[in-house]
TIFITOR-589896 format. One record per atom (N, C-alpha, C): residue in one letter; x, y, z. Coordinates in steps of 0.02 Angstrom, whole numbers, padded with zeros to 5 digits, always signed. Layout:
% residues N
aXYZ
...
END
This chain:
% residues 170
x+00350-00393-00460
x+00311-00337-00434
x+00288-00354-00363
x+00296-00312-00313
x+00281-00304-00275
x+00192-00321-00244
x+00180-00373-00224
x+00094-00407-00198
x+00049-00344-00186
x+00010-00319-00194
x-00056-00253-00195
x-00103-00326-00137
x-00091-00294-00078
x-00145-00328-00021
x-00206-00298-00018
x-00183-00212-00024
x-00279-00196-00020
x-00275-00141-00045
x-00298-00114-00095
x-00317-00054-00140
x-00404-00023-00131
x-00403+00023-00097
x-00466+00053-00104
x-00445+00126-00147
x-00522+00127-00185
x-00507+00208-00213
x-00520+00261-00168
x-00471+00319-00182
x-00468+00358-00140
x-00530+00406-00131
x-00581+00428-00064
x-00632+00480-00055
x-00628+00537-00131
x-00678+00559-00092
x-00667+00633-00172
x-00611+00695-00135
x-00574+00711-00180
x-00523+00739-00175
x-00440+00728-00153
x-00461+00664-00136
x-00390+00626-00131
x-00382+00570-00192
x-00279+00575-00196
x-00282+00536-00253
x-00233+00486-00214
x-00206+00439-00248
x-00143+00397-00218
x-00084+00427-00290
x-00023+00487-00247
x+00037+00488-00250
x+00082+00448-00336
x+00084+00394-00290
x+00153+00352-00328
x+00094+00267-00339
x+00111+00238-00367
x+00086+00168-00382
x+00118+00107-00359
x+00086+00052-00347
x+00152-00011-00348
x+00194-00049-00396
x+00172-00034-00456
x+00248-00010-00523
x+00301+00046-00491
x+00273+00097-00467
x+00359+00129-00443
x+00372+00123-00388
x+00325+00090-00337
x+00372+00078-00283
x+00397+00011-00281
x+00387-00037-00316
x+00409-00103-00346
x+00491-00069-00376
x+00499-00039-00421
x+00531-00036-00457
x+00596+00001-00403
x+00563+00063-00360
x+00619+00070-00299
x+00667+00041-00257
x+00620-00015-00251
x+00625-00070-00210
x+00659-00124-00209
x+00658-00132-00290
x+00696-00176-00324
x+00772-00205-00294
x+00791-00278-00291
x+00847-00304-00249
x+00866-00295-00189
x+00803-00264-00142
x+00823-00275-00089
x+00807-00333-00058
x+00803-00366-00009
x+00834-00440+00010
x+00759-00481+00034
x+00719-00400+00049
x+00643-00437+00083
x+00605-00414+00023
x+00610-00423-00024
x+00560-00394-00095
x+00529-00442-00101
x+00512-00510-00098
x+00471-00558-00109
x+00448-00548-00068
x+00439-00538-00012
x+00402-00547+00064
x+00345-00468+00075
x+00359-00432+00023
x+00323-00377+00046
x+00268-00384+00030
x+00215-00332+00036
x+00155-00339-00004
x+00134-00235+00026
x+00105-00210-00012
x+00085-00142-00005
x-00004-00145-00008
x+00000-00107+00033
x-00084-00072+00030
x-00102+00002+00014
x-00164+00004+00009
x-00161+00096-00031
x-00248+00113+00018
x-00223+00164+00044
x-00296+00186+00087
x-00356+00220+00077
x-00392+00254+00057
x-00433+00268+00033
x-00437+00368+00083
x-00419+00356+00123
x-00414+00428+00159
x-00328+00454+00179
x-00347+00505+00186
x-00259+00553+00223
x-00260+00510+00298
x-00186+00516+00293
x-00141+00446+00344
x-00166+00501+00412
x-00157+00459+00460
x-00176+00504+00540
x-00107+00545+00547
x-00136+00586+00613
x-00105+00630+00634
x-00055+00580+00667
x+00027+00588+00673
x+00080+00539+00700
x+00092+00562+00788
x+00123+00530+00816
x+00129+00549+00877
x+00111+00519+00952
x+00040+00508+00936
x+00010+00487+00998
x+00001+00416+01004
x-00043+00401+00961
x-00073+00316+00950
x-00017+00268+00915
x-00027+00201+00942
x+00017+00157+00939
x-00017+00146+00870
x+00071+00138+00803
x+00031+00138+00725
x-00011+00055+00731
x-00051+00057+00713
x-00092-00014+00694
x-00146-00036+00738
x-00147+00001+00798
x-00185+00011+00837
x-00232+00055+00847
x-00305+00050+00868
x-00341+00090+00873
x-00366+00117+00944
x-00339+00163+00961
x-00361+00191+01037
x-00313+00180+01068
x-00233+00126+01049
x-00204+00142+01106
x-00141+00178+01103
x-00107+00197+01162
x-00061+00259+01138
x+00003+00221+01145
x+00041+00275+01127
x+00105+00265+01147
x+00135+00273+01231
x+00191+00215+01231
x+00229+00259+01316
x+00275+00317+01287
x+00252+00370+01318
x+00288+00430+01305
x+00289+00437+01241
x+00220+00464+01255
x+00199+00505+01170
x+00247+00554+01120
x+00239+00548+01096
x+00289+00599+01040
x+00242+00658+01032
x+00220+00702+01032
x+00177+00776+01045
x+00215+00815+00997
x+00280+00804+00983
x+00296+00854+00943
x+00298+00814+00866
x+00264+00771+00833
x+00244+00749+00786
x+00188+00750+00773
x+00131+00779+00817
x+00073+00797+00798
x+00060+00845+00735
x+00095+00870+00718
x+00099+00909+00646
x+00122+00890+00591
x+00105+00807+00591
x+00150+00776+00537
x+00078+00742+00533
x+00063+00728+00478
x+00009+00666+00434
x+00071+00625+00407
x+00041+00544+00435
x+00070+00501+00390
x+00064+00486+00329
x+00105+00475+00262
x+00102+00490+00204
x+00135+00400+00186
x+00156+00370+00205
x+00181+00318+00178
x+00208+00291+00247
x+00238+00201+00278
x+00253+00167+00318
x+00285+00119+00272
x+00314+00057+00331
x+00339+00022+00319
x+00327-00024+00374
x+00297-00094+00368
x+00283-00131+00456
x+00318-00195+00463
x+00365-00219+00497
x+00362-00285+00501
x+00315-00318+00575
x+00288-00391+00550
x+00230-00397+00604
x+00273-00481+00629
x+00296-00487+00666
x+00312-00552+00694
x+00260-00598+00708
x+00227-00590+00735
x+00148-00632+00751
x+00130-00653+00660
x+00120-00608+00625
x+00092-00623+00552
x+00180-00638+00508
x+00231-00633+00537
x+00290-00650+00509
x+00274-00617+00418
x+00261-00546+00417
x+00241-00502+00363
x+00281-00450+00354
x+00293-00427+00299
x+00332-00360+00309
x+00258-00317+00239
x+00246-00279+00279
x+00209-00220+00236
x+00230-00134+00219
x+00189-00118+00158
x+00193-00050+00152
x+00127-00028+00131
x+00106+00033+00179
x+00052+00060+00185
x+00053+00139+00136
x+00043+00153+00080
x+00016+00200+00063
x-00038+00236+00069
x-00041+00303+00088
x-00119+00349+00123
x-00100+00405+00054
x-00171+00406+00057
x-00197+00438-00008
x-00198+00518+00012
x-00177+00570-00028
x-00157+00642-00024
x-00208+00675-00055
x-00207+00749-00021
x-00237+00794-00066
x-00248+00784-00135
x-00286+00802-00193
x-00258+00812-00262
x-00229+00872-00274
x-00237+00916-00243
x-00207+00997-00252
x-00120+00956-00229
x-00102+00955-00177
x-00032+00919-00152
x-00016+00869-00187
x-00036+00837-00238
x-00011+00762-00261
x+00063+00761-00289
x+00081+00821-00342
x+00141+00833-00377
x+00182+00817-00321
x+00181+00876-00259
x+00222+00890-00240
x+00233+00823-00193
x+00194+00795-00165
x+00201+00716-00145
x+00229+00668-00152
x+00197+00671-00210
x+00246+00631-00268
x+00306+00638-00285
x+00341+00673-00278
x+00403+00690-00285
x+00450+00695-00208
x+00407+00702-00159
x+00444+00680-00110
x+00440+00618-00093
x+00395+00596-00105
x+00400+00509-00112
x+00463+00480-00138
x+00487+00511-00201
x+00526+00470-00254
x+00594+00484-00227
x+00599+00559-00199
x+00651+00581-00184
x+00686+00576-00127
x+00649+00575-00061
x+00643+00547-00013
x+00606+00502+00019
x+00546+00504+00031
x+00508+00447+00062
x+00534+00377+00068
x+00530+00364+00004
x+00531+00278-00035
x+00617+00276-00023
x+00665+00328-00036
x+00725+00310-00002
x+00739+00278+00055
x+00724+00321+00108
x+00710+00301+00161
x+00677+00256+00192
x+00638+00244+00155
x+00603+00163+00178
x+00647+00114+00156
x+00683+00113+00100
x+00729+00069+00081
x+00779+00051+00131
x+00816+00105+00149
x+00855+00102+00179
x+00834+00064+00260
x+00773+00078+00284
x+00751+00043+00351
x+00749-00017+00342
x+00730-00045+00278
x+00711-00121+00257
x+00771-00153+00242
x+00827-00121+00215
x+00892-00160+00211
x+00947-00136+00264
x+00916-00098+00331
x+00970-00083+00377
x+00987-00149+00427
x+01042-00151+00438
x+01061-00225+00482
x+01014-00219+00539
x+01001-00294+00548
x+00948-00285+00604
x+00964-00374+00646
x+00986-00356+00724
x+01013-00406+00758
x+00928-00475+00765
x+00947-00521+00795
x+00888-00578+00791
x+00845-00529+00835
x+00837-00518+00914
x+00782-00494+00945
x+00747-00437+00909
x+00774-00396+00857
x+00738-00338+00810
x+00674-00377+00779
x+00675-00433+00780
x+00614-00476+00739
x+00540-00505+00799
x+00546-00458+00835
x+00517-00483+00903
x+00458-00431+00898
x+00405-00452+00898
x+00344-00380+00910
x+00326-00380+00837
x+00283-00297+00832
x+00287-00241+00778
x+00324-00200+00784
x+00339-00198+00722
x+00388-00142+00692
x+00368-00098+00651
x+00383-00022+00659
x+00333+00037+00602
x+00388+00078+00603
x+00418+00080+00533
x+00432+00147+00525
x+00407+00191+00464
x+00360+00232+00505
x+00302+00307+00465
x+00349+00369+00449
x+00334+00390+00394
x+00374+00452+00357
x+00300+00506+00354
x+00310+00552+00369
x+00234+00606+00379
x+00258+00659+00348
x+00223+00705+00338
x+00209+00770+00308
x+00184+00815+00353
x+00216+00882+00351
x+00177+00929+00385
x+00117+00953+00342
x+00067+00994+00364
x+00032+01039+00329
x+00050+01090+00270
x+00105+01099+00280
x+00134+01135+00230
x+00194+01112+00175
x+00183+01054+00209
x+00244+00996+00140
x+00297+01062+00146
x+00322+01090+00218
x+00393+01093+00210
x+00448+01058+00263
x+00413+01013+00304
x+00442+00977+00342
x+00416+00899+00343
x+00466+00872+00353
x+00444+00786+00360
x+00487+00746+00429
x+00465+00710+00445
x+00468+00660+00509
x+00465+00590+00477
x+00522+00558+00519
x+00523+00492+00528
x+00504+00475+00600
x+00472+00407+00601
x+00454+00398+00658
x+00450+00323+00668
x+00490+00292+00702
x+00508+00209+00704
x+00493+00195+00793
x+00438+00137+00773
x+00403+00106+00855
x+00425+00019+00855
x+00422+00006+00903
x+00425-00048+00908
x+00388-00057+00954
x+00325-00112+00946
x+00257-00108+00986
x+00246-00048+01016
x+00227-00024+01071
x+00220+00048+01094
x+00272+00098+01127
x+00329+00082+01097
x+00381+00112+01130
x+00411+00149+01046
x+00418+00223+01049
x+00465+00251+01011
x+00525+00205+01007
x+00550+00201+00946
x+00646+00187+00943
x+00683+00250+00926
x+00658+00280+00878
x+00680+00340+00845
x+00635+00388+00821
x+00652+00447+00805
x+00611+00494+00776
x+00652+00571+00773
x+00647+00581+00688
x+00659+00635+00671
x+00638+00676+00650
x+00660+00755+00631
x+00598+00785+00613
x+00642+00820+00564
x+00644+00855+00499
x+00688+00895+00455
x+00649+00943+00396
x+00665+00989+00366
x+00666+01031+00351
x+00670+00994+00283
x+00616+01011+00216
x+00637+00976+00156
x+00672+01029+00117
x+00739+00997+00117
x+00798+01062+00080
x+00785+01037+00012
x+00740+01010-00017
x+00711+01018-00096
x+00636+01054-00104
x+00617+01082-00045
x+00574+01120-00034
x+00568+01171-00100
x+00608+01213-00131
x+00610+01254-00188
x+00582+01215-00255
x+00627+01129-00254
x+00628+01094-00312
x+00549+01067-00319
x+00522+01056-00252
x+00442+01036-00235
x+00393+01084-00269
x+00412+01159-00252
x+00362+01202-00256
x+00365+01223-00331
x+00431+01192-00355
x+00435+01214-00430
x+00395+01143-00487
x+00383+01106-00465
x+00333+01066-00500
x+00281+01051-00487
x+00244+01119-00436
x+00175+01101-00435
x+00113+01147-00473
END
């Protein structure tokens, strides 16, 4: 199982999603699974876009502005200085949890997989590394968003084409 670094309970009206039994269990055989450890937040993840993730107050070069409509919902960090690889869970609505939860399983936690076992040359291990998966306000769009110290690498933004399958289990 996957190391629990810091668990706070979530404010009133937020719950935490998915647990570290299923994201352990997602996770399972990929190559940095001993090395991880997850945390769980006690409030809804920030607004994505501007501020450098892990940092407080400072921004990005060449802000991303069009991710301001995304709340972060789940990350993934590697920290070279702390030679750590983490996963940050932020705690959701309870009205939104179903539907969360299920994009977690379905996408989210995919996709983090896939960042954590994508080939990665020696200088990729240099800095921080974040790649944040967000939510719009209306859980019908989601963003990826991958930094390396304060510089964007990537960032996408898409349309959840299980959007129907979401709204049908909540």
């Amino acid at each position: 199982m996957i190391k629990t670094s810091y668990k706070s309970h979530p404010i009133k009206g937020f719950t935490h999603s998915i647990g570290t039994k299923q994201v352990s269990e997602m996770l399972s055989g990929i190559e940095i699974y001993d090395d991880l450890s997850i945390s769980f937040d006690k409030e809804k993840g920030h607004r994505m876009g501007v501020s450098v993730p892990g940092w407080n107050g400072r921004t990005m070069k060449g802000q991303s502005r069009e991710l301001l409509g995304f709340w972060r919902v789940i990350s993934g960090t590697y920290s070279k200085p702390l030679d750590k690889w983490t996963i940050n869970l932020k705690a959701v609505e309870i009205e939104n949890n179903k539907r969360i939860k299920k994009f977690l399983i379905e996408i989210g936690i995919p996709l983090l997989r896939n960042w954590f076992e994508s080939e990665k040359p020696e200088t990729w291990y240099n800095g921080h590394r974040n790649f944040l998966i967000g939510l719009n306000e209306n859980l019908t769009e989601y963003c990826t968003w991958e930094t390396h110290n304060d510089r964007t690498v990537n960032k996408k933004t898409e349309l959840i084409s299980t959007l129907k399958k979401l709204n049908e289990s909540s």
